[in-house]
N, C-alpha and C positions, 0 to 999 in steps of 0.2 A: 504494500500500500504506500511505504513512506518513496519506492519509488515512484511510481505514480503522481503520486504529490509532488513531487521537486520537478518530473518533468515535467506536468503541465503547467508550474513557477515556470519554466525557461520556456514555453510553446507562448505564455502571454505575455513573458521580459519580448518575447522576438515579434510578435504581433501588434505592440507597442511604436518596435521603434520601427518596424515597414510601414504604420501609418501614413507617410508623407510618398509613399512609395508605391502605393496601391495601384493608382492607375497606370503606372511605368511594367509593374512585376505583376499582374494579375494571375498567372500561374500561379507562384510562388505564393500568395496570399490565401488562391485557392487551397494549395496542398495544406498548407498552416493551419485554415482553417476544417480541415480534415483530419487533420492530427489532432487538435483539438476537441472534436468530437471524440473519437477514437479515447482518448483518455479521459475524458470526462462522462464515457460510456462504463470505461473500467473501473474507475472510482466509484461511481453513484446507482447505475445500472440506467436501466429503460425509463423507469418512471421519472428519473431526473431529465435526460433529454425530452419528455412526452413533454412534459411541464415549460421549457424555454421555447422548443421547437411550436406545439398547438395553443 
């Protein structure tokens, strides 16, 4: 779990500072954002994603 936790500390330090980058790197913003799901799926389960996503 605690890793878990730390990486997705570093998936939101790194989605932070693309901010200003977004529309230059929109791939790379994509994948981020997908890793992010991906760990906040391992962390919380279904019902957390049901809840930000619907």
């Amino acid at each position: 779990m605690y890793v878990y936790s730390s990486y997705l500390a570093e998936l939101l330090e790194e989605k932070k500072k693309l901010g200003p980058f977004v529309q230059v790197l929109p791939i790379y913003s994509r994948l981020l954002n997908q890793g992010l799901v991906v760990v906040t799926f391992s962390l919380f389960g279904s019902s957390f994603l049901y809840e930000i996503c619907c």
